[in-house]
Structure formats: C-alpha cells, structure tokens
C-alpha positions in Angstrom: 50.0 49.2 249.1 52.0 52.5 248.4 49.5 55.3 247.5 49.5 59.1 247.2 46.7 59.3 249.8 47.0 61.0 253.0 44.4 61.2 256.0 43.8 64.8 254.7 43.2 63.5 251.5 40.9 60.6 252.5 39.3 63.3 254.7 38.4 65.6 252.1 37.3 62.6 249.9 35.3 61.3 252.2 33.4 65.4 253.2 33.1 65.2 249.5 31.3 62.2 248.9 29.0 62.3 252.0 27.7 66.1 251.7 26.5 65.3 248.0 25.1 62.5 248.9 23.4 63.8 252.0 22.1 66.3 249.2 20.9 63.7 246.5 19.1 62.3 249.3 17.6 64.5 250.9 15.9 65.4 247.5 15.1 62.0 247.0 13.6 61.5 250.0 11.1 64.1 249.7 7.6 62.2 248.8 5.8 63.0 245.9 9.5 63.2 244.0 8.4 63.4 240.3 10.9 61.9 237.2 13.9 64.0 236.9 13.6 65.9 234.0 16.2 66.3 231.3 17.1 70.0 232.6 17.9 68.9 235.9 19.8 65.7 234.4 21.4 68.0 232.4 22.5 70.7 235.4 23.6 67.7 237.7 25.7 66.0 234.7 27.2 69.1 235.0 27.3 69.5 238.6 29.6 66.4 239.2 31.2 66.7 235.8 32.5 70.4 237.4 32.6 69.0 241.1 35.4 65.8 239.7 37.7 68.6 238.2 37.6 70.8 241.4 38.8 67.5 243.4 41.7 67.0 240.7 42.4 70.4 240.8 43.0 70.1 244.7 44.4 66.9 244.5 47.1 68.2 242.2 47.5 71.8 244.5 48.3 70.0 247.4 50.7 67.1 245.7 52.5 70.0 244.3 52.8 72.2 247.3 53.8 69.1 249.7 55.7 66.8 247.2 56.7 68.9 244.0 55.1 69.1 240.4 57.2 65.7 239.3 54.7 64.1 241.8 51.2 66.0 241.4 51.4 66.4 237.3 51.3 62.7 236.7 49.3 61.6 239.4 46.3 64.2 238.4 46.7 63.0 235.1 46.4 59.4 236.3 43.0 60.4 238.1 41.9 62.3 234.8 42.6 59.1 232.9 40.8 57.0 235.1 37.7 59.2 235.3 37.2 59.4 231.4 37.5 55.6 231.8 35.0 54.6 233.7 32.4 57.5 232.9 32.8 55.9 228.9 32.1 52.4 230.5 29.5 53.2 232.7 27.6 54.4 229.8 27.1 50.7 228.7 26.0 50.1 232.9 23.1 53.1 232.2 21.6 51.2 228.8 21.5 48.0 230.5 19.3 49.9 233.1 17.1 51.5 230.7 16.6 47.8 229.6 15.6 46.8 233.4 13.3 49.7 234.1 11.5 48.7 230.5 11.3 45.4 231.1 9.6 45.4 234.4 7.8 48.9 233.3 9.2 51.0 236.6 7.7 54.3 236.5 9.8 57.1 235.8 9.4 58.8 239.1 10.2 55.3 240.8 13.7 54.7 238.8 15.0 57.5 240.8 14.4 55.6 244.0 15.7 52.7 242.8 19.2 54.3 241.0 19.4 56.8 244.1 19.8 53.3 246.5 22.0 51.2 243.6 24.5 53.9 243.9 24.9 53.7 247.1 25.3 50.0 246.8 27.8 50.6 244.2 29.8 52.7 246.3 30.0 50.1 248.8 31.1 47.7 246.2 33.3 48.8 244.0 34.9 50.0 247.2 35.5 46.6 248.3 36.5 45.7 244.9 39.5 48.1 244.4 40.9 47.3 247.8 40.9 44.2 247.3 42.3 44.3 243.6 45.0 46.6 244.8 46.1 44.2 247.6 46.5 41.5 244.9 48.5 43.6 242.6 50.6 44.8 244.9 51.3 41.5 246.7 51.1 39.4 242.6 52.8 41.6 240.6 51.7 39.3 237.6 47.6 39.5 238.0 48.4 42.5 235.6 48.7 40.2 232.8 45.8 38.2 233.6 44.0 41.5 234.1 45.4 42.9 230.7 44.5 39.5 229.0 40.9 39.6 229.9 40.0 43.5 228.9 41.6 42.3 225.6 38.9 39.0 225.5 36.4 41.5 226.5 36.6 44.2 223.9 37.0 41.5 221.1 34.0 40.0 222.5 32.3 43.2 222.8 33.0 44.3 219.2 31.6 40.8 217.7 28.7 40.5 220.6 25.3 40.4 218.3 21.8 41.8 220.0 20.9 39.6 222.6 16.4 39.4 222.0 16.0 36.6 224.8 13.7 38.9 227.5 15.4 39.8 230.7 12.5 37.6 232.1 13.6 34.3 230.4 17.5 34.8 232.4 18.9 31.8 234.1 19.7 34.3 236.8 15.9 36.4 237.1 14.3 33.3 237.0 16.3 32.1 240.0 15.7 34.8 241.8 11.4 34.8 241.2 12.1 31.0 242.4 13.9 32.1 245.6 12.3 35.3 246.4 8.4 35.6 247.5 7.3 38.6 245.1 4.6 40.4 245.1 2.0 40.3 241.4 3.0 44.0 240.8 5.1 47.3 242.1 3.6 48.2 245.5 4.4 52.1 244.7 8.2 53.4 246.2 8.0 49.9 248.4 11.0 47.2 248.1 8.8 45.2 250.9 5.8 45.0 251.8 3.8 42.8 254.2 0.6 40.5 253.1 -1.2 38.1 255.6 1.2 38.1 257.9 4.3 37.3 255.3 7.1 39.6 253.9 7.1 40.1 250.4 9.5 41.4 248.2 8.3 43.7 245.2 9.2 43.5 241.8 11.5 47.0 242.2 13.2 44.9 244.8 14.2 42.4 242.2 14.9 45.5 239.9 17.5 46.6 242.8 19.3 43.8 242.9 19.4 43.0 239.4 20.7 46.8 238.9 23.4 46.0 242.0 24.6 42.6 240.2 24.6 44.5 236.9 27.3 47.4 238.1 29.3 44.6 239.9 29.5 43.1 236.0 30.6 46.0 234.6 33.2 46.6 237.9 35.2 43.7 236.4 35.5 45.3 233.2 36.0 49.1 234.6 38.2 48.1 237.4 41.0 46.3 236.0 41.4 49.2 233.1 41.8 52.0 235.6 44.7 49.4 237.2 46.1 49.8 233.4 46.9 53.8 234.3 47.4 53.5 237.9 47.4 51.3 241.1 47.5 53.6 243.3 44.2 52.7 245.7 43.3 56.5 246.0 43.6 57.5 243.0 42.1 54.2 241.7 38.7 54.6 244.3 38.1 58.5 244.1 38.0 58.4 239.8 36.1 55.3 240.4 33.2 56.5 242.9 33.4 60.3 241.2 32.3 59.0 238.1 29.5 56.7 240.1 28.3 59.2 241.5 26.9 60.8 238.6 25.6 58.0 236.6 22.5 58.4 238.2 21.8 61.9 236.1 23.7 60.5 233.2 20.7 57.5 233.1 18.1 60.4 232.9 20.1 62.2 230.4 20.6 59.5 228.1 17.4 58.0 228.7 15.1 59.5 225.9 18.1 59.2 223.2 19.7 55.6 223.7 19.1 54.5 220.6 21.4 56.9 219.1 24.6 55.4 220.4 24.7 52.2 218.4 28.1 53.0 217.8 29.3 53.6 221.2 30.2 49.6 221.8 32.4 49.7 219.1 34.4 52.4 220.6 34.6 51.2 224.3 35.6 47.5 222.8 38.4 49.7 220.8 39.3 51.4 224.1 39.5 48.1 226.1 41.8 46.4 223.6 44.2 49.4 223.7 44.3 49.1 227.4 44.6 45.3 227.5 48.0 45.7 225.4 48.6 48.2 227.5 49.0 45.9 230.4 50.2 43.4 228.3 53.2 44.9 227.1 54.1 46.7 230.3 57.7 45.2 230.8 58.8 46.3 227.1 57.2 49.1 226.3 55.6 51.5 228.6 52.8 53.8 227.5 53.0 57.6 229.5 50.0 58.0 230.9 49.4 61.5 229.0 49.4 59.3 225.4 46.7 57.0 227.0 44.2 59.8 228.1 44.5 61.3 224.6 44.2 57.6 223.1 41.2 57.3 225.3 39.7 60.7 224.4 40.6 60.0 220.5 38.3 57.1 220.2 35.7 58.4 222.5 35.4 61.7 220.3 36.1 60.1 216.9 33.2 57.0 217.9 30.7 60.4 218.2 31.6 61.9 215.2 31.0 58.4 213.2 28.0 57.7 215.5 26.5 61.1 214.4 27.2 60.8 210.5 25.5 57.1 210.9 22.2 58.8 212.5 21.9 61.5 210.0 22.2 58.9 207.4 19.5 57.1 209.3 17.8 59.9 209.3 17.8 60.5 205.7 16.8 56.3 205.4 13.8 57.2 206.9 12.7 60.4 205.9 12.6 58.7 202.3 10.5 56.1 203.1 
C-alpha cells in the first residue's frame, strides 16, 4: 500500500488522538457527570472542528517542506475532502442514535457514557475497516467499481427510502439479541453489567452499546468506500476518518434538541453519494480533480441547508396559521 504517511506522521497522529481522548475521558469519568449541555456541544464542535484543520495544516507544512507543494497541495486537499465526507454522513449515524437513546429512554446524563465508549469502539473499527479496504484496493484494482456501484444503489435508495414506523424493539436483529443476552428489566444507572443471584446480567444500555457499535459499522460501509472515491491513501483515508469520529460525540448533543429540522438533509447526502459513485465509476475516462469534488461536496451540503431552511420557515408559517 503506497501512502504519504511516515512514522513521524503516524506519531503525531497517534499523540493527537490519545491526548484528546485521555481528555474526553477523564471528564467522563468523573461521577456525577451531568448531560452535556448545548454550550459545551457547541465549544467542543468547535474544538475538533479547529483541532482537524491544525492537523491538515501540519500535514500539508511538512509534505511541503520534505516533498514539495506538487505533493502537499493535493494530498491536504484529499484529507479536506474526506473530512467534509464523512462529518456529512455521520450526521445520519447521530439521528439514528437519538432514535436508540429514545427508544430505550437513556437518560441524558447516561448517553454520554454510552457515546464516550462507542467512539472508542468506532475507532477500533473503522480502523480495521480501512486497512483492510485499502489492502484490497491496492492488491484488486477493480473493487473500485464495485465500490462506486454500491454508493450509487445507496443514494438512490436513500433518496426513495420512506419513514420506517416499525419500533426499534420489533428488529429481527434487537430481538435476537434480548433472546441471546440475559438483560436486566431496566437501566441499572452508568452499569453495562451487573450481577443478580449469583448471574451476570447485561443491562439494557449494554444492548444500547452494541446496537450503537453495529450502527456506525453500517454507516462505515457507506462512509468508507466514498472517502476511497478521493483517495486511497491509508493515512489520509484513517486520520479524516477517525478526526471526524472523534467529534460526533458533541455533534449528537448539538443536534439533539433540533433533529427534526433536517428533513432535508437525506436528500442531500443521497445527492452527494451518487456523485461519488460516478465518480468511481467513470475513473478510467474521465477523472474528477479532487479540488472540483470538495466544492461539489460543499455545494450540495450548503445548498441542502438553504432549501432545508426555506422548508422550515414555511413549516413554520403552516403552523403558526393553524
């Protein structure tokens, strides 16, 4: 696998990734943790928001003063392309969440525990994941098709999907896992386990865990193979990946209270899917510079939140008639 990445670079990844983490952590881990508030959302958001661009900004100093600007301008660029990616599609990951922690009615100040541990599951994922995928591309050349083919099935698919009203409860897959797992009546406060007459019980925030683990390796597929659209380079590939993981966490809390007023964000990421699918598709005849597909990307990302924002005032003005 050829790749940009050099020890120093994995090193300084790696600092990166562990320090804040050590941070999140620690805060987590203090008892008595109440909800985070949308403030503190807000201020992290922009923590790792600010903290991605400071890594690209390194990334690209130290391309350019050990390989040249021909070498650091489009490789940054890839990374910047591959972080506005996945931080779009990981929005869908965070309502699919908010549908988890409602269903099973988590307490606020418990979905931080729960989202604090599913990241770090996540990480160890998705890290798997891209290795793996970039293996395969590099040693089947073609799986880019395949992989192009399928984001172009899944934006359709997305775009046409109607509102699915069966309960989370009534899933083939969560009622598998009630029948395989011994679960406890109700949440046993911060506990994934706890232990009743002698027997090991899993709680129903452990089943919330995994469902939010299984739920992120769902939306890996989709994420995964789009950033391979921009680049393959396994550096690149993992560090836009895990940067914009990392702050999903404070994204959930942010978005939280005001879900319901991106019904028109699906239509965009299906749009933005589609265009990478082709993307890969038509690789061999026509290639698309990287620059043109971050500003296709942030087109349809800003012109889905204009539309979505004239559609709510004019919901707005629905109901204030009424």
């Amino acid at each position: 696998m050829n790749s940009v990445g050099t020890p120093m670079l994995w090193g300084g990844f790696a600092m990166v990734v562990v320090v804040m983490l050590a941070i999140d952590l620690l805060l987590q881990g203090r008892r008595g943790t109440h909800a985070m508030s949308m403030k503190q959302a807000a201020g992290w958001s922009i923590l790792w928001v600010t903290l991605s661009m400071l890594f690209n900004a390194a990334f690209w100093w130290y391309l350019a003063t050990t390989q040249g600007r021909e070498v650091a301008d489009p490789q940054a660029l890839a990374f910047l392309t591959g972080y506005l990616i996945e931080k779009a599609l990981a929005v869908d990951n965070v309502f699919v969440w908010l549908m988890l922690f409602s269903y099973f009615s988590v307490p606020a100040a418990l979905q931080r525990r729960v989202l604090v541990y599913g990241v770090l599951g996540a990480i160890v994922l998705r890290t798997i994941m891209i290795f793996t995928g970039s293996w395969l591309i590099s040693q089947f050349s073609w799986l880019l098709y395949i992989f192009g083919a399928f984001l172009l099935f899944t934006g359709v698919k997305m775009a046409l999907a109607k509102e699915d009203n069966e309960g989370i409860g009534d899933k083939p897959l969560v009622r598998w896992l009630r029948g395989h797992l011994r679960l406890t009546d109700k949440i046993e406060n911060e506990h994934f386990f706890v232990r009743k007459n002698g027997l090991l019980y899993a709680t129903p925030l452990m089943l919330v865990l995994i469902l939010v683990e299984l739920s992120d390796v769902i939306f890996a597929v989709d994420s995964i193979p789009a950033i391979f659209a921009v680049t393959t380079d396994p550096f690149i590939v993992l560090t836009s990946n895990l940067f914009a993981i990392l702050g999903l966490r404070a994204m959930y809390f942010l978005l939280a209270g005001v879900a319901e007023r991106f019904s028109m964000l699906k239509y965009g990421l299906s749009v933005i899917l589609v265009f990478i699918g082709i993307k890969m598709l038509i690789v061999d005849f026509f290639h698309i510079p990287i620059a043109v597909s971050l500003g296709v990307v942030g087109g349809i990302l800003i012109g889905t939140l204009v539309i979505n924002a004239v559609v709510n005032r004019l919901n707005d003005k629905k109901k204030a008639l009424r």
